[in-house]
One Martini backbone bead per residue (centre of mass of N, CA, C, O) as a GRO file, in nm:
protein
  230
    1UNK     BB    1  12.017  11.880  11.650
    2UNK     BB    2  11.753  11.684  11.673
    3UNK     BB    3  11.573  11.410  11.726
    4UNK     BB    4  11.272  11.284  11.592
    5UNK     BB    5  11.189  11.142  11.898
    6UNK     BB    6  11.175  11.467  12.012
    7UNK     BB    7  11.094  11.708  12.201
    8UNK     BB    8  10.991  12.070  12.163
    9UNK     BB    9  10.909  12.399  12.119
   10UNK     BB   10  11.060  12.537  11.846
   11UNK     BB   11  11.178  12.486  11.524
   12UNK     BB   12  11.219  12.775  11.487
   13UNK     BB   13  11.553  12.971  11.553
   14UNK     BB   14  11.469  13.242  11.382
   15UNK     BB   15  11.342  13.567  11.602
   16UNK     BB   16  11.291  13.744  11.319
   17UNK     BB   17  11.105  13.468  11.267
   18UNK     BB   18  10.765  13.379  11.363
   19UNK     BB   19  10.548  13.132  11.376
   20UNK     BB   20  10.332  13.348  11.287
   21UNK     BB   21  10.489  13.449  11.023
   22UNK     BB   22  10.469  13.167  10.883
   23UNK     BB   23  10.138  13.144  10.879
   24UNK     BB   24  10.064  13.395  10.726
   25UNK     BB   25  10.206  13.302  10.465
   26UNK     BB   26  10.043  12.973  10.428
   27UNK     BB   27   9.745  13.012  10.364
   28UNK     BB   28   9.743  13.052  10.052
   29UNK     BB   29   9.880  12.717  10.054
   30UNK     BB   30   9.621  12.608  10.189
   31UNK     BB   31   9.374  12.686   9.958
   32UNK     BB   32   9.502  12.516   9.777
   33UNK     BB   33   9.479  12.261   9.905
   34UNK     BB   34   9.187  12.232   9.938
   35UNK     BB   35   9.164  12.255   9.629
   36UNK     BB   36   9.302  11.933   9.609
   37UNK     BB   37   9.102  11.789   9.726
   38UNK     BB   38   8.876  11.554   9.633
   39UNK     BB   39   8.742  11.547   9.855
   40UNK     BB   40   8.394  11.668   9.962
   41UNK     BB   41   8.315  11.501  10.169
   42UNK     BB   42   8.389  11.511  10.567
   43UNK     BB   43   8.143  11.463  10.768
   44UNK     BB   44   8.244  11.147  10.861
   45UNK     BB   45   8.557  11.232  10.883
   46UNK     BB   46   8.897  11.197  10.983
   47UNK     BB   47   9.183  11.475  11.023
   48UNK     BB   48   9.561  11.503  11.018
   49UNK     BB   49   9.776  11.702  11.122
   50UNK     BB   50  10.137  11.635  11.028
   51UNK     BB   51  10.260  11.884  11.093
   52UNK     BB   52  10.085  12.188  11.249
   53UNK     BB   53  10.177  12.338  11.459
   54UNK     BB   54   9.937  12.638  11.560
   55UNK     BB   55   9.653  12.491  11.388
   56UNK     BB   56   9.549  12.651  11.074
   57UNK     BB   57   9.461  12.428  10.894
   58UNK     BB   58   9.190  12.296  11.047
   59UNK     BB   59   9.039  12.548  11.049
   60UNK     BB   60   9.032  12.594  10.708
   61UNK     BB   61   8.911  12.356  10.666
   62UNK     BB   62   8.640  12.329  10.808
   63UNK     BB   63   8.523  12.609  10.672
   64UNK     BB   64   8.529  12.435  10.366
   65UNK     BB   65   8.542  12.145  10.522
   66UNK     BB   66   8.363  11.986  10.699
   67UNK     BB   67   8.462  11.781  10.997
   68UNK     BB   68   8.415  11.559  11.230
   69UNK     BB   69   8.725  11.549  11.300
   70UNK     BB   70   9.066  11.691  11.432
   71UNK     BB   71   9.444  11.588  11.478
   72UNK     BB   72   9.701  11.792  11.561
   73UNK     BB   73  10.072  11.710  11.533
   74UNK     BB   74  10.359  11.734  11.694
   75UNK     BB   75  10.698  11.853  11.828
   76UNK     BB   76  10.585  12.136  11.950
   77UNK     BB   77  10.494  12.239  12.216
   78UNK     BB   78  10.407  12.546  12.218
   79UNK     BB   79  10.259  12.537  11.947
   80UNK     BB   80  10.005  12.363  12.019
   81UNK     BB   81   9.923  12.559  12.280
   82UNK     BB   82   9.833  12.752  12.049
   83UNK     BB   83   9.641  12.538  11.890
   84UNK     BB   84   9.462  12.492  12.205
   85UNK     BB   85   9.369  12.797  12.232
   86UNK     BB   86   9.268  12.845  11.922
   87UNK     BB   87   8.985  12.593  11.870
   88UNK     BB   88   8.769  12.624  12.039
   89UNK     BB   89   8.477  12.458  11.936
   90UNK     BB   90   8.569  12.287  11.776
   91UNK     BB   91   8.677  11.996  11.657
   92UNK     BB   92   9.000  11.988  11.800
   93UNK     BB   93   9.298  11.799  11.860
   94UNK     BB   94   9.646  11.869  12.044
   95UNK     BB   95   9.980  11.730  11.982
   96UNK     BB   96  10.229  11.607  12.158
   97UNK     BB   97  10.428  11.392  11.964
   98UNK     BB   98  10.624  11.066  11.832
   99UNK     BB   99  10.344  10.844  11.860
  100UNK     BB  100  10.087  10.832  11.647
  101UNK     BB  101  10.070  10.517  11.653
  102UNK     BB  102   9.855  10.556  11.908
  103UNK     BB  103   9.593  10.617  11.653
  104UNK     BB  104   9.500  10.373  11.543
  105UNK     BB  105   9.270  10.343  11.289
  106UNK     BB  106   9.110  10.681  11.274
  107UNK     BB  107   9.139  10.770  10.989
  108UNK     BB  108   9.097  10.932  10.629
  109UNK     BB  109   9.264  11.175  10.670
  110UNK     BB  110   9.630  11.273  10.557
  111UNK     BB  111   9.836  11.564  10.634
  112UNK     BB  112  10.086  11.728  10.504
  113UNK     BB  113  10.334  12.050  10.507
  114UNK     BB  114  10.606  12.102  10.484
  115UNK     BB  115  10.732  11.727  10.599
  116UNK     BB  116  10.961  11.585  10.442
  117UNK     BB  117  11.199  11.732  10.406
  118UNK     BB  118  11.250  11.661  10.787
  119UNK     BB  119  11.259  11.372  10.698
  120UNK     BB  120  11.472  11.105  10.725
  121UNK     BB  121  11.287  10.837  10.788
  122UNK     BB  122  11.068  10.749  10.586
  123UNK     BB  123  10.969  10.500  10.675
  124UNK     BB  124  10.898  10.562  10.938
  125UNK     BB  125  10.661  10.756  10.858
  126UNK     BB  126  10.510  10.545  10.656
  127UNK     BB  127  10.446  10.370  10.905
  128UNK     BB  128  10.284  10.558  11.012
  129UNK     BB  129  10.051  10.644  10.847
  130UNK     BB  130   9.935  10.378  10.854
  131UNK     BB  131   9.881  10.324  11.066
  132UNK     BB  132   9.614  10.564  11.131
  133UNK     BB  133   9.469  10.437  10.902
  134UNK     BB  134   9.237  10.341  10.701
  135UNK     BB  135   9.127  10.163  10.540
  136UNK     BB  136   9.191  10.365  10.209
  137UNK     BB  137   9.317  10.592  10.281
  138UNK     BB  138   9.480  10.904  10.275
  139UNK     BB  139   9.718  11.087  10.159
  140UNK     BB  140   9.892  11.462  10.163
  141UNK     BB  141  10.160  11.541  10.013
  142UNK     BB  142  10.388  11.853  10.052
  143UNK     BB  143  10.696  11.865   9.814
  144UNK     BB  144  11.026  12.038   9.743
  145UNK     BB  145  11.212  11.921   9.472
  146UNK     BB  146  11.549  12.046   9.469
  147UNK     BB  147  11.660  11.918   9.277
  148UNK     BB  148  11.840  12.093   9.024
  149UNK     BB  149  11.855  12.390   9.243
  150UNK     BB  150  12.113  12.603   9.246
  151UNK     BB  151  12.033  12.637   9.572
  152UNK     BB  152  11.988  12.344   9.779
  153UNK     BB  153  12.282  12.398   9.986
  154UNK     BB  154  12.167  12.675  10.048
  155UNK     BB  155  11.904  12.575  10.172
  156UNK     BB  156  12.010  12.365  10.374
  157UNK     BB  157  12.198  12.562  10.533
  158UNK     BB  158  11.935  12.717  10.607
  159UNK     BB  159  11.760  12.520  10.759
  160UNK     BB  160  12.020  12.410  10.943
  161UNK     BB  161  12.024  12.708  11.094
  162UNK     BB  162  11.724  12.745  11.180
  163UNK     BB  163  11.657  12.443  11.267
  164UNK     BB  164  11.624  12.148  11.466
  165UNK     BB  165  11.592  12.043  11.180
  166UNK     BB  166  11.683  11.854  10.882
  167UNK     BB  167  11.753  11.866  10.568
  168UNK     BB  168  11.588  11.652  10.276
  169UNK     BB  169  11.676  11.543   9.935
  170UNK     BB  170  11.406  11.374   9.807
  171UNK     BB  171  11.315  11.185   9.562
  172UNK     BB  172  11.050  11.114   9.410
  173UNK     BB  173  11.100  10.804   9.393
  174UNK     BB  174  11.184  10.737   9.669
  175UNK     BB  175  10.864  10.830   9.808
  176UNK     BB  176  10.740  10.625   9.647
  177UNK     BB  177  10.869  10.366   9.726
  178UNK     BB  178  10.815  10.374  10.005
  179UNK     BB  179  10.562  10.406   9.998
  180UNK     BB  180  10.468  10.169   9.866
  181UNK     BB  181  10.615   9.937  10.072
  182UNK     BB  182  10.352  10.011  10.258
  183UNK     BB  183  10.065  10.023  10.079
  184UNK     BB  184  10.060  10.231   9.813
  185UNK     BB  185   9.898  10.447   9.630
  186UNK     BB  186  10.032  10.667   9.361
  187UNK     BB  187  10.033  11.045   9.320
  188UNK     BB  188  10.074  11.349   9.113
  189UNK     BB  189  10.081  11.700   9.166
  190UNK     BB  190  10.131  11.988   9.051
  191UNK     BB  191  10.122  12.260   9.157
  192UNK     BB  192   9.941  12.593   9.157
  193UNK     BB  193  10.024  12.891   9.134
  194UNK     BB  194   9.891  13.218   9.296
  195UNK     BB  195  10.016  13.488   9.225
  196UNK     BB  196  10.200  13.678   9.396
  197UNK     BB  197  10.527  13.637   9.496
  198UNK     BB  198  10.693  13.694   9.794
  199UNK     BB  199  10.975  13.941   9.823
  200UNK     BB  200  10.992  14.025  10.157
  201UNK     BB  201  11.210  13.856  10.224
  202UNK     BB  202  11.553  13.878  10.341
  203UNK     BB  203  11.546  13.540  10.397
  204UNK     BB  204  11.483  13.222  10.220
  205UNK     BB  205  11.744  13.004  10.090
  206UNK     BB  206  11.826  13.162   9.811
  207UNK     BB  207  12.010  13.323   9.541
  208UNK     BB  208  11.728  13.350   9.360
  209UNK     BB  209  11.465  13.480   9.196
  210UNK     BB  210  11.485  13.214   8.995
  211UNK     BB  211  11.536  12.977   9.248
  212UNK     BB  212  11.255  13.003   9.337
  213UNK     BB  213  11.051  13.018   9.077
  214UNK     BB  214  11.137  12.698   9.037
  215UNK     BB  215  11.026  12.596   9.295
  216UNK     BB  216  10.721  12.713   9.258
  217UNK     BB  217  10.680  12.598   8.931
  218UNK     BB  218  10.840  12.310   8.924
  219UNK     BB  219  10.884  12.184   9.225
  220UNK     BB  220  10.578  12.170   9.336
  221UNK     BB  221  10.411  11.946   9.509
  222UNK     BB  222  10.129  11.676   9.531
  223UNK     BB  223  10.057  11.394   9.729
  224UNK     BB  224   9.861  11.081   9.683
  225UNK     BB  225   9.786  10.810   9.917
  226UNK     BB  226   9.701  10.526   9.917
  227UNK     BB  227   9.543  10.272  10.083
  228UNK     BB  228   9.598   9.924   9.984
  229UNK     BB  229   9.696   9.806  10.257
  230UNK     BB  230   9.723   9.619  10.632
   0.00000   0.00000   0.00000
C-alpha cells in the first residue's frame, strides 16, 4: 500500500483488467449519477471530479449538462496525462496532486464516485472538499456500504490485493458525522440500479451471485452534501 499523501502510475495493479475496462464498465453508472444531480444548469459553475482516474466522467457530464469550467483530479499519474490526451476542446483541466486544497473555494460542485471507501483519513478527506467549495457548494459522493454483506472481509481483501490503496468499510453515520462535523447538511439516497447486472467478470470481489445484488441495490448509495460554514 502506498500512503494518501503520494502519487503513483496507476492505482489498480491487477494488469488483467486495465484502467480502460474499468471506465467502460462505470458509464452506466456514471449516467446514472448525472440524472441525479439535482442542479439541472451548470452553464456558470465550476465542477471538481475528485478521483477522476482517465477524466471520462467530466466529459460525459460536459455533454448532458454543460459547465463553465471542470477540473479533474488523480493521484495517478499516468491516468491523468489519459485524461489530459483526450479532453480535446472542452474547459478541462486533469491534475495530478495530493493537495487539492490549493485550488481553495474555486468549485461549485465536487463529485467523487467510488472513492471514500478508498480514503482511510475521512477527516481529512472532508476538510479538502470544504476548503475547494465555494460558501453554498454541493459535493455528491457516491457509496457502497459493505457492512452486513456476507461478502465484506472477502471485498476488502480483494481490493487490497489487487490496488495500491486500501479499502475502509465506513458506516454511513461515520460518513455523515465527519462530514457534519466540517459544516455540511447531509442528505443521502439509495442509488437505483437499471437495466442488467453484468456477471462477466471472472473475479468480482463478491463471493456470490447473491452478496453482489445486495450490494448493487441494497447498500449503494449516492450523498449529497451542502456546504453551510465556511
Amino acid at each position: 500500500m502506498v500512503q494518501a499523501d503520494k502519487l503513483y502510475d496507476v492505482w489498480w495493479q491487477n494488469h488483467a483488467e486495465g484502467e480502460q475496462q474499468m471506465e467502460d464498465r462505470h458509464l452506466s453508472g456514471w449516467q446514472e449519477v448525472i440524472g441525479l444531480i439535482q442542479e439541472q444548469d451548470l452553464s456558470q459553475m465550476a465542477v471538481l471530479d475528485f478521483g477522476c482516474n482517465q477524466g471520462g466522467f467530466l466529459r460525459h457530464l460536459y455533454k448532458a449538462k454543460p459547465f463553465k469550467e471542470g477540473v479533474g483530479i488523480d493521484l495517478a499519474q499516468e491516468s491523468i496525462a489519459v485524461a489530459n490526451a483526450r479532453k480535446g476542446d472542452l474547459p478541462l483541466t486533469y491534475l495530478a496532486t495530493t493537495t487539492p486544497e490549493q485550488l481553495a473555494n474555486r468549485f461549485d460542485l465536487v463529485i467523487s464516485q467510488a472513492v471514500i471507501y478508498l480514503i482511510k483519513d475521512l477527516k481529512t478527506h472532508a476538510w479538502k472538499v470544504k476548503q475547494v467549495l465555494k460558501p453554498g457548494g454541493v459535493y455528491y459522493a457516491t457509496y457502497t456500504d459493505m457492512n452486513g454483506n456476507p461478502s465484506l472481509t472477502h471485498f476488502t481483501e480483494w481490493i487490497n490485493r489487487n490496488s495500491l490503496v486500501e479499502s475502509n468499510a465506513h458506516t454511513l453515520d461515520f460518513i455523515v458525522e465527519t462530514f457534519a462535523a466540517e459544516g455540511f447538511k447531509a442528505g443521502i439516497q439509495r442509488r437505483r440500479h437499471s437495466g442488467f447486472v453484468d456477471l462477466s467478470r471472472r473475479e468480482s470481489g463478491y463471493l456470490s451471485i447473491a452478496d453482489r445484488m445486495q450490494a448493487t441495490y441494497e447498500q449503494s448509495y449516492i450523498f449529497r452534501f451542502v456546504l453551510t460554514e465556511k
